[in-house]
C-alpha positions in Angstrom: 55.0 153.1 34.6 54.6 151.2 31.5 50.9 150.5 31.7 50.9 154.8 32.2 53.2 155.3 29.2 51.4 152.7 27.2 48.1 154.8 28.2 49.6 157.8 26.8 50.3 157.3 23.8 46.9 155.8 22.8 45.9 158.7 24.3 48.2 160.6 21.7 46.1 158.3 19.2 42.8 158.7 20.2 43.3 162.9 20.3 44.9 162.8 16.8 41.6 160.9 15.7 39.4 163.5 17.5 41.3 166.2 15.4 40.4 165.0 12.5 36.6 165.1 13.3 36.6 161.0 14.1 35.0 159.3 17.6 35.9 155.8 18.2 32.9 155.2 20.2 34.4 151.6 20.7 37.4 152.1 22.9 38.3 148.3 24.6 41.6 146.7 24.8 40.8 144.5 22.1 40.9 147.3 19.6 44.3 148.3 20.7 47.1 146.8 18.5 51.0 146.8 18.9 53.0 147.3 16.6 56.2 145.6 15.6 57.9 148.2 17.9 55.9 147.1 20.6 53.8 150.8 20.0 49.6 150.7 20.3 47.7 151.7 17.8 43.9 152.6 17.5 42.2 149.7 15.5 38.5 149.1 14.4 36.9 151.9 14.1 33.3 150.1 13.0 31.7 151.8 15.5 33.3 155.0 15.1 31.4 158.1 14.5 32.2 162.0 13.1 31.7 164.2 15.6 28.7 166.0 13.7 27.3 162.4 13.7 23.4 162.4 15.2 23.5 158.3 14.8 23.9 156.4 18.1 27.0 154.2 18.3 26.9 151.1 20.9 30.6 150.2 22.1 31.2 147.1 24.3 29.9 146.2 28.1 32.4 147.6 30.7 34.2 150.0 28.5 30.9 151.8 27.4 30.1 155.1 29.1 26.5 154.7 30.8 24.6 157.0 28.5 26.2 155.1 25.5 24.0 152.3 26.6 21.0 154.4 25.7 20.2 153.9 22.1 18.6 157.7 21.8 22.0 159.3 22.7 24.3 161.3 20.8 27.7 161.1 19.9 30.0 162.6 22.5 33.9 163.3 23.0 33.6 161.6 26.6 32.1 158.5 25.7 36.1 157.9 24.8 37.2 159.6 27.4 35.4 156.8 29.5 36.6 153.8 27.5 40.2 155.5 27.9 40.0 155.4 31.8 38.4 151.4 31.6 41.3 150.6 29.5 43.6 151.9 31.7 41.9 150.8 34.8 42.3 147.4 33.2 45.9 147.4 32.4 46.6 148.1 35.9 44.2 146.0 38.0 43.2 143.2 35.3 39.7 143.3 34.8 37.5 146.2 33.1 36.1 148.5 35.7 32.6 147.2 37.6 32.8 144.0 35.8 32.1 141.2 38.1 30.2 137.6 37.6 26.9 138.9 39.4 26.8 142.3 36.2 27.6 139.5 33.8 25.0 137.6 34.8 22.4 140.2 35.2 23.2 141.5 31.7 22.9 137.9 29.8 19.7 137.3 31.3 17.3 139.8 29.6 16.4 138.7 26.4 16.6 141.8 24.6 19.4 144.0 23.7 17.0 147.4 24.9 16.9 145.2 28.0 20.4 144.5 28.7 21.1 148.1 27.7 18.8 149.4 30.5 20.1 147.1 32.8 23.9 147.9 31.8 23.2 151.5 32.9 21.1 150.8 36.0 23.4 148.7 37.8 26.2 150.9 36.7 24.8 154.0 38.7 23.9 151.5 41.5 27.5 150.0 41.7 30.2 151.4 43.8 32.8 153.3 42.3 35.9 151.3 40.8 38.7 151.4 43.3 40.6 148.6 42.9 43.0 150.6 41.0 43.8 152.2 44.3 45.1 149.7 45.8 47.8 148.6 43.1 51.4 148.6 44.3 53.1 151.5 42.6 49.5 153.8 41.9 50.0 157.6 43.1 46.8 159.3 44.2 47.2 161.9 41.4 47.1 158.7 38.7 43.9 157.0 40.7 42.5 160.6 40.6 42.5 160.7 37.0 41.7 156.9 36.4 38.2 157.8 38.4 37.8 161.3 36.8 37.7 159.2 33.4 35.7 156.6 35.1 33.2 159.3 36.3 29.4 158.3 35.8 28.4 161.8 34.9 29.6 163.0 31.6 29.4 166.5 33.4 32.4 165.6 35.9 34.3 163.1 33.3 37.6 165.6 31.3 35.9 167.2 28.2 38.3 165.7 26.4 41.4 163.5 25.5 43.8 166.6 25.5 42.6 167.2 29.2 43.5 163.4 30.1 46.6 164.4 28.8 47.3 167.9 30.0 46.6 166.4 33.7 49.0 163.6 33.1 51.5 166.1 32.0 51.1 167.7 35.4 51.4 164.2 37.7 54.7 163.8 36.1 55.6 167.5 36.5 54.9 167.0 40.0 56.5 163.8 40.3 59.4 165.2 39.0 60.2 168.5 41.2 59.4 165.8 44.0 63.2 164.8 45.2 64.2 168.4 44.6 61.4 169.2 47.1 62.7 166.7 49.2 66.1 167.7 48.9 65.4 171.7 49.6 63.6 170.2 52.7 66.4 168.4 54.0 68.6 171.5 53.5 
């Protein structure tokens, strides 16, 4: 429940920012700060791009959305939508998603950074899907359901936007919600 309401409201961040025309384009924990309310906030945007930006923007292995790894790519609203679902998937299972030793180690040993991006991307699409996150005491399949929609390799099948991330986590805890009354008209 925290790491979910934590979630939201960088969420809340991360939308205001695309309102005003800005991509972060480097989305990691790391660049998450708390206040001295204990609040996140949205910090370094070096990497960030304006949305009519045509110039490619690298973000950071593991958080990166595949086809940000590809230096010829564009700009794009999902590119955060992906490094939203890694940083939620690591608040809740404790390592970014598909990071293991074995990726590391693949990555570090090309020599170039063209290199390591290609690889990045390849072993991506050849991994297995994240589901770790599954198996977390206390996950609900409609909050693992929008971890891997996030997560989703395909910018095509990933939410459009931030405001869709949270429009469907409006509706989990809508449903979560009218749950006990369910329960309760059931029993009666």
């Amino acid at each position: 429940d925290d790491a979910v309401k934590m979630f939201k409201e960088i969420a809340l961040g991360l939308a205001h920012a695309h309102g005003k025309g800005v991509l972060h384009c480097d989305l990691k924990p790391s660049n998450i700060m708390l206040d001295q309310d204990g609040k996140p906030r949205l910090a370094d945007f070096g990497q960030s791009r304006l949305r009519h930006e045509h110039a490619p923007s690298l973000g950071t292995f593991f958080y990166m959305a595949p086809e940000q790894a590809d230096p010829e790519s564009l700009p794009d609203v999902r590119w955060d939508v992906y490094g939203l679902g890694a940083i939620l998937y690591q608040m809740v299972v404790g390592k970014a998603p598909h990071q293991t030793e074995e990726l590391l180690a693949e990555i570090s040993s090309h020599d170039t950074l063209q290199s390591r991006l290609d690889s990045y991307r390849k072993s991506l699409k050849a991994a297995p899907k994240p589901a770790e996150h599954r198996h977390v005491r206390g996950m609900d399949s409609a909050l693992a359901s929008i971890i891997d929609r996030c997560l989703a390799l395909n910018p095509k099948h990933r939410y459009s936007n931030v405001q869709s991330v949270l429009d469907a986590l409006r509706q989990r805890e809508t449903r979560r919600a009218q749950r006990p009354m369910l329960l309760l008209g059931a029993l009666g």
